[in-house]
NUSERO-179453 format. One record per residue (C-alpha): residue in one letter; residue number from 1; x, y, z. Coordinates in steps of 0.25 Angstrom, whole numbers, always signed. Each point is the difference from the previous one (the first is absolute). Layout:
# NUSERO-179453
<type:A&seq:NUM&xx:X&yy:Y&zz:Z> $
...
END
This chain:
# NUSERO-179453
<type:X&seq:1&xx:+0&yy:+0&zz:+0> $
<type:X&seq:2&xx:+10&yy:+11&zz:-4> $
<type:X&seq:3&xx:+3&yy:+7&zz:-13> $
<type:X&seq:4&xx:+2&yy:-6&zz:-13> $
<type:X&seq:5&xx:-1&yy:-14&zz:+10> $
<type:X&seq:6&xx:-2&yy:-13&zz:-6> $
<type:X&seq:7&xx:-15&yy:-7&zz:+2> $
<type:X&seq:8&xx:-1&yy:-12&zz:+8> $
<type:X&seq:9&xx:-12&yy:-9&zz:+2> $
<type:X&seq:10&xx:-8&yy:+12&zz:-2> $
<type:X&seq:11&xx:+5&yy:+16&zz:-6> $
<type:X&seq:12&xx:+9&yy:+8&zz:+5> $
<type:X&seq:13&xx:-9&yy:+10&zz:+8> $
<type:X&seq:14&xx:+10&yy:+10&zz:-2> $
<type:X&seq:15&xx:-11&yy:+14&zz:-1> $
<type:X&seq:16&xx:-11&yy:-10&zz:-3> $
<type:X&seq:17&xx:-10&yy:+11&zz:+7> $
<type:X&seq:18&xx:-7&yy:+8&zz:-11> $
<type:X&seq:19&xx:+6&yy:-9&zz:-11> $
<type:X&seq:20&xx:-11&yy:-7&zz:-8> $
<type:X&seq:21&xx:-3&yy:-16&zz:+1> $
<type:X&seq:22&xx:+9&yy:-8&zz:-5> $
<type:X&seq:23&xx:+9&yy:+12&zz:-5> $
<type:X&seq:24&xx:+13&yy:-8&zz:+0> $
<type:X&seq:25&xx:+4&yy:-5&zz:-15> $
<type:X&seq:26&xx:+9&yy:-12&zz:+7> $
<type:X&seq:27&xx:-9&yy:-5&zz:+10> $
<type:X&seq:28&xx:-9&yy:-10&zz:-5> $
<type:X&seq:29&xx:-13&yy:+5&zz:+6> $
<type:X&seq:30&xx:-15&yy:-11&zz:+0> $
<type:X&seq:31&xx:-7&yy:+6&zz:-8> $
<type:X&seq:32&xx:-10&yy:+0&zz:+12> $
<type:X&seq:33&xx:+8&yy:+12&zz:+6> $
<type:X&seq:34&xx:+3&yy:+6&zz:-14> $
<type:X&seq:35&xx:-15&yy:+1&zz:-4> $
<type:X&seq:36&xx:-2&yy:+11&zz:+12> $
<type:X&seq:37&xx:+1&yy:+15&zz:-5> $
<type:X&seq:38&xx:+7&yy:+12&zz:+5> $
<type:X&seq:39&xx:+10&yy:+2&zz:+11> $
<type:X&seq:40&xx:+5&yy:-8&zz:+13> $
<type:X&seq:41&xx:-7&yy:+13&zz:+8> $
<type:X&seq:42&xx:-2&yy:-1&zz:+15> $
<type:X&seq:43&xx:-13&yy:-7&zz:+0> $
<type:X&seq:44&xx:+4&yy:-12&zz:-11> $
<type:X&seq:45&xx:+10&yy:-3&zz:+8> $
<type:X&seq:46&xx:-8&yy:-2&zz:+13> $
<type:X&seq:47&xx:-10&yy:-7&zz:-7> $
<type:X&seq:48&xx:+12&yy:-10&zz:-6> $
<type:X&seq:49&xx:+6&yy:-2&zz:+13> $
<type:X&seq:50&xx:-13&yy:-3&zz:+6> $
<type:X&seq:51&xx:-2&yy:-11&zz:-9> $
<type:X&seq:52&xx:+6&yy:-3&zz:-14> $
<type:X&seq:53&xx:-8&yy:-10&zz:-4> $
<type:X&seq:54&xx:-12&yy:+7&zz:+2> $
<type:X&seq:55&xx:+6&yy:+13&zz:-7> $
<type:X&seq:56&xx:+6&yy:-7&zz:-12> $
<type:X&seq:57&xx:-7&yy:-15&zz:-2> $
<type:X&seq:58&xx:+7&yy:-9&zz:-7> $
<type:X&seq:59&xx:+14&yy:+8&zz:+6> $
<type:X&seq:60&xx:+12&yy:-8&zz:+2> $
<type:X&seq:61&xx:+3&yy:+6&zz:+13> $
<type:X&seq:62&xx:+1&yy:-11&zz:+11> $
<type:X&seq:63&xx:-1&yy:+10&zz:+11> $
<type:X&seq:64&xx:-13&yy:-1&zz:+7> $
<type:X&seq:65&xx:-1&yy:+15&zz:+4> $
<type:X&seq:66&xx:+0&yy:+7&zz:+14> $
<type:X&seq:67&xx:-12&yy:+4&zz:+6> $
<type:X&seq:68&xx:+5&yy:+10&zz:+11> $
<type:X&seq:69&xx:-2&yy:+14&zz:-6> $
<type:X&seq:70&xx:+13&yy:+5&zz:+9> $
<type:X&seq:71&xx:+9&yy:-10&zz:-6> $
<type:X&seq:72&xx:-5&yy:+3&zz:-14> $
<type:X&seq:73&xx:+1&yy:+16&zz:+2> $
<type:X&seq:74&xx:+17&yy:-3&zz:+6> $
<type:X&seq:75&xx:+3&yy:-10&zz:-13> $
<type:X&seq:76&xx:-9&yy:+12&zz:-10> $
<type:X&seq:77&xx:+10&yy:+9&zz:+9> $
<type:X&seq:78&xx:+11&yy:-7&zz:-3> $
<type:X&seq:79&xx:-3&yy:-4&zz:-16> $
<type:X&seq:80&xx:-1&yy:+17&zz:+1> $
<type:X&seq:81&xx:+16&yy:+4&zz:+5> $
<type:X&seq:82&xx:+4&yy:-11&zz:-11> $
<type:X&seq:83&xx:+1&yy:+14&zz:-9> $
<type:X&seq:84&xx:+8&yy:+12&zz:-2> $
<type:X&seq:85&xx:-13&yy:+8&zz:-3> $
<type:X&seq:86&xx:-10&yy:-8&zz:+10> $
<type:X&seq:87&xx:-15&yy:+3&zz:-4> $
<type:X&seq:88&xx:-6&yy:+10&zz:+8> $
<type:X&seq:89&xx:-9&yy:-7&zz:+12> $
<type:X&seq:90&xx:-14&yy:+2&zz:-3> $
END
């Protein structure tokens, strides 16, 4: 998760946080995930870490989400320093 930084089992999540779904040309995305429009905003991603298969059926994602609002908000806090020009909060 740092600049230019290779992808793993899932994207580099380098500045992911206002970037559209799927936006990185060498990471092979389910076409689950790619179907979703516009950015990775604040509320997306709360939705997505609160459960993936329910945001994008049919993802390859294995994680099963988290459901505690609080741990949701540190990792969306977290995905936001990964940035050298973080998206305003809302």
């Amino acid at each position: 998760m740092n600049e230019g930084g290779r992808n793993g089992v899932g994207p580099n999540l380098y500045d992911v946080v206002g970037k559209p779904h799927g936006h990185l040309e060498n990471f092979n995305y389910s076409a689950a995930l790619k179907a979703h429009q516009g950015p990775w905003n604040y509320d997306e991603l709360d939705r997505w870490l609160a459960n993936p298969q329910g945001y994008a059926p049919g993802t390859r994602m294995g994680f099963v989400g988290l459901k505690d609002p609080k741990d949701r908000a540190n990792v969306i806090a977290y995905l936001r320093s990964l940035s050298a020009n973080p998206v305003p909060l809302p």
